[in-house]
C-alpha positions in Angstrom: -7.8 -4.3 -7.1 -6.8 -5.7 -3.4 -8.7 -8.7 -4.1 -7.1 -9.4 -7.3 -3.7 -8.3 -5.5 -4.1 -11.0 -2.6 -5.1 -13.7 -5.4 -1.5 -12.8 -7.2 0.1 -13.0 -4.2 -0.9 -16.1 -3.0 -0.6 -17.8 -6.7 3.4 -16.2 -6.8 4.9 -14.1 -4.3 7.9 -13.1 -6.0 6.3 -12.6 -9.7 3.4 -10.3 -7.7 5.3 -7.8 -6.2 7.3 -7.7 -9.3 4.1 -7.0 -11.0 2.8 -4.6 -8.3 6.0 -2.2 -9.0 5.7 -2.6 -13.2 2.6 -2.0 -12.4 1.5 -4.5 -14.4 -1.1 -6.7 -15.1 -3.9 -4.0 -14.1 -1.8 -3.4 -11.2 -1.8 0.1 -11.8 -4.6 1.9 -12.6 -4.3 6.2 -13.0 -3.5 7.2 -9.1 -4.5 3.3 -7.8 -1.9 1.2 -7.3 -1.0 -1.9 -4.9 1.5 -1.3 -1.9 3.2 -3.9 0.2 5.3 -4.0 3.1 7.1 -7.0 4.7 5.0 -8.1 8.3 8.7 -9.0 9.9 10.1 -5.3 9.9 7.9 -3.2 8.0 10.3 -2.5 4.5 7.9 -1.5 1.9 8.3 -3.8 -1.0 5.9 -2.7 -3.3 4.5 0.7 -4.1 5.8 4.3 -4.9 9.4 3.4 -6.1 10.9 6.7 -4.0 9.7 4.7 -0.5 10.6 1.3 -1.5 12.8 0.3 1.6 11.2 2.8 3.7 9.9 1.1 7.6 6.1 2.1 6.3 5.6 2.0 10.0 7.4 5.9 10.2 5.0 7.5 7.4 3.5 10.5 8.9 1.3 13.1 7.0 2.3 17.4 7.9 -0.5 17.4 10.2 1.6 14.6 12.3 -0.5 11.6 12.1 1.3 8.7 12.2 -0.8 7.0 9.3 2.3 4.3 8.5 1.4 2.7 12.0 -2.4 2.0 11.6 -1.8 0.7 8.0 1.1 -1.5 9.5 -1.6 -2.5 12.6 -4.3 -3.0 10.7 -3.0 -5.4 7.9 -5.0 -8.6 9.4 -5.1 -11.7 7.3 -8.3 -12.3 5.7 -9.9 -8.7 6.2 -10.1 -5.5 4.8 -9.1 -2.6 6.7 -9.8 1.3 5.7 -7.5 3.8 7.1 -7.5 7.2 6.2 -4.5 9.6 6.1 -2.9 12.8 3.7 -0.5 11.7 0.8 0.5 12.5 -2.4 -0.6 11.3 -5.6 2.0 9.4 -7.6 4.7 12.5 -9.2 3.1 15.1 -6.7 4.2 16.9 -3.3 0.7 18.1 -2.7 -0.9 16.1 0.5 -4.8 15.3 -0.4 -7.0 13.1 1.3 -6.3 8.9 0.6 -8.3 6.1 1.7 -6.5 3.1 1.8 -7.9 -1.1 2.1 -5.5 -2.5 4.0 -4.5 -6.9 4.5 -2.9 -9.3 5.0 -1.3 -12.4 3.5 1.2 -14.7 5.1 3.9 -12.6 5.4 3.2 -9.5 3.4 0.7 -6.5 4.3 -0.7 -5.0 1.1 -3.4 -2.1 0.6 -4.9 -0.4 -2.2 -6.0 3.2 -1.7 -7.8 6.0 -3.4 -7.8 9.4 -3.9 -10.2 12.0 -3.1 -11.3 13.1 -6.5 -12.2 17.1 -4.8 
């Protein structure tokens, strides 16, 4: 799905992340879904609508990790990144164990992450 989100991206910007927060166009999958963020100043743009806004930089799981950081760090253009961090599934306040692939393009970071299924 991050492939396919970085080939929307780069085709339309604007129409992508609107697609990304329908999630449209197989953009949304179950518990898999495509997150962005703005490179400038962190702003998520795309992704759970309750953080939309939010400095994804300043995401922190209970146990303190600052996983928001290392996703914003690791967005590099033209690779794949995995970080791993607690969050909830889409609806839920319950943390469980997320794996997210992390990039980069132009101006946007983006990941796509999974749950662990346990």
């Amino acid at each position: 799905m991050i492939e396919k989100a970085v080939a929307a991206l780069k085709a339309d910007k604007a129409r992508a992340i609107d697609m990304f927060n329908k999630g449209e166009g197989g953009f949304k999958d179950r518990d898999l879904y495509v997150f962005c963020f703005n490179v400038a100043n962190g702003k998520l743009i795309a992704g759970q609508a309750s953080l939309l806004g939010t400095d994804v930089r300043t995401l922190k799981d209970k146990s303190g990790k600052v996983f928001g950081e290392e996703i914003f760090n690791s967005a590099k253009e033209g690779a794949f990144t995995e970080v791993g961090y607690m969050f909830p599934r889409p609806g839920q306040t319950e943390l469980v164990q997320k794996v997210s692939y992390v990039t980069k393009i132009g101006d946007i970071g983006c990941g796509v992450g999974y749950y662990n299924r346990t």
